[in-house]
Structures are given as C-alpha cells and as structure tokens.
N, C-alpha and C positions, 0 to 999 in steps of 0.2 A: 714381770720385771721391766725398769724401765732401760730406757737403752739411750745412747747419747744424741741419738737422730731424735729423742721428744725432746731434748735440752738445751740445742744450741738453734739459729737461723740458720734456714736452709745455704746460706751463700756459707757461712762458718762451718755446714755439715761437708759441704763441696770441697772444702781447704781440708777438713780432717780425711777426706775421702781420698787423698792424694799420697803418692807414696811420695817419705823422703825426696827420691830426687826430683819429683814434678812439683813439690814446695821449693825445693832450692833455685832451682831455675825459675820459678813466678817468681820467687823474692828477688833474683838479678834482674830480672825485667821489671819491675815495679822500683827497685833503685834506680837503674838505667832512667825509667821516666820521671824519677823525683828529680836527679841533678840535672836530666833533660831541661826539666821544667823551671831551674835556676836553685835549686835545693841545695844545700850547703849541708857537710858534716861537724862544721865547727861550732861549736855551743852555740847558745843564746847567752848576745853580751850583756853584763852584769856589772858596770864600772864599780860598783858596791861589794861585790865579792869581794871575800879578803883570800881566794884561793887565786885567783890572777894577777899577774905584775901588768904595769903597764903595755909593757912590749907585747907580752901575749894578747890581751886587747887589738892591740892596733893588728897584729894579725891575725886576728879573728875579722876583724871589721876590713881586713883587706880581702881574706878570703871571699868573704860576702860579696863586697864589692863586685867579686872576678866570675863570684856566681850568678849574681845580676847581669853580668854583662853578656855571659853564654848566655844566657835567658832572655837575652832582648830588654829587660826591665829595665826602665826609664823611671828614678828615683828623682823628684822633684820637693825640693824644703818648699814647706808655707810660710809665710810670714804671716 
C-alpha cells in the first residue's frame, strides 16, 4: 500500500507531520515575516477590474504604499 510519505516532498511530509496547532502557529510566523518583509493583504491593483470603484484603488495603492515603507522599500519611477 502506498502511504502519503511516497507522495509528497519531504519539507511537505514535515508540515503534514505537524499537529493542527504547530501549523497554526508556523502559519502566524510566516505571516508575521511576510508583512515583516513589506507584504500587503490588499489585492493586486487591477485599474481594469470592473469589481473596484476608484476609491478602493487608491486604497489599495495606499495600503501598499504604508507597506513599503515598514519594509524599508524604496520605490523609484524610471523614465
């Protein structure tokens, strides 16, 4: 019989290895270092979407903004 340790990558075997709550708690840590990392929860802007009004836009792209700025990221236009 096969078993799910022949099916998955061992780092995938090591996450199914884990109870409920030693997943939950990696997943708040791994969030914690996305928004660490300047990570935003706000969509990816879509000015083309017909489900966004402008307003939502612009705070979407503020959001971003505020998450760049934890993040240290330095956003520079090219010309």
């Amino acid at each position: 019989m096969v078993g799910y340790e022949d099916l998955v990558e061992p780092e995938q075997l090591e996450w199914y290895q884990k109870s409920p709550e030693e997943r939950f708690l990696e997943s708040q840590r791994l969030m914690a270092h996305y928004l660490g990392m300047g990570g935003s929860l706000a969509p990816d802007l879509d000015p083309e979407s017909p489900f966004w009004s402008a307003e939502d836009l612009e705070g979407f792209a503020h959001e971003m903004e505020e998450a760049q700025k934890r993040a240290g990221v330095v956003v520079r236009e090219r010309n």
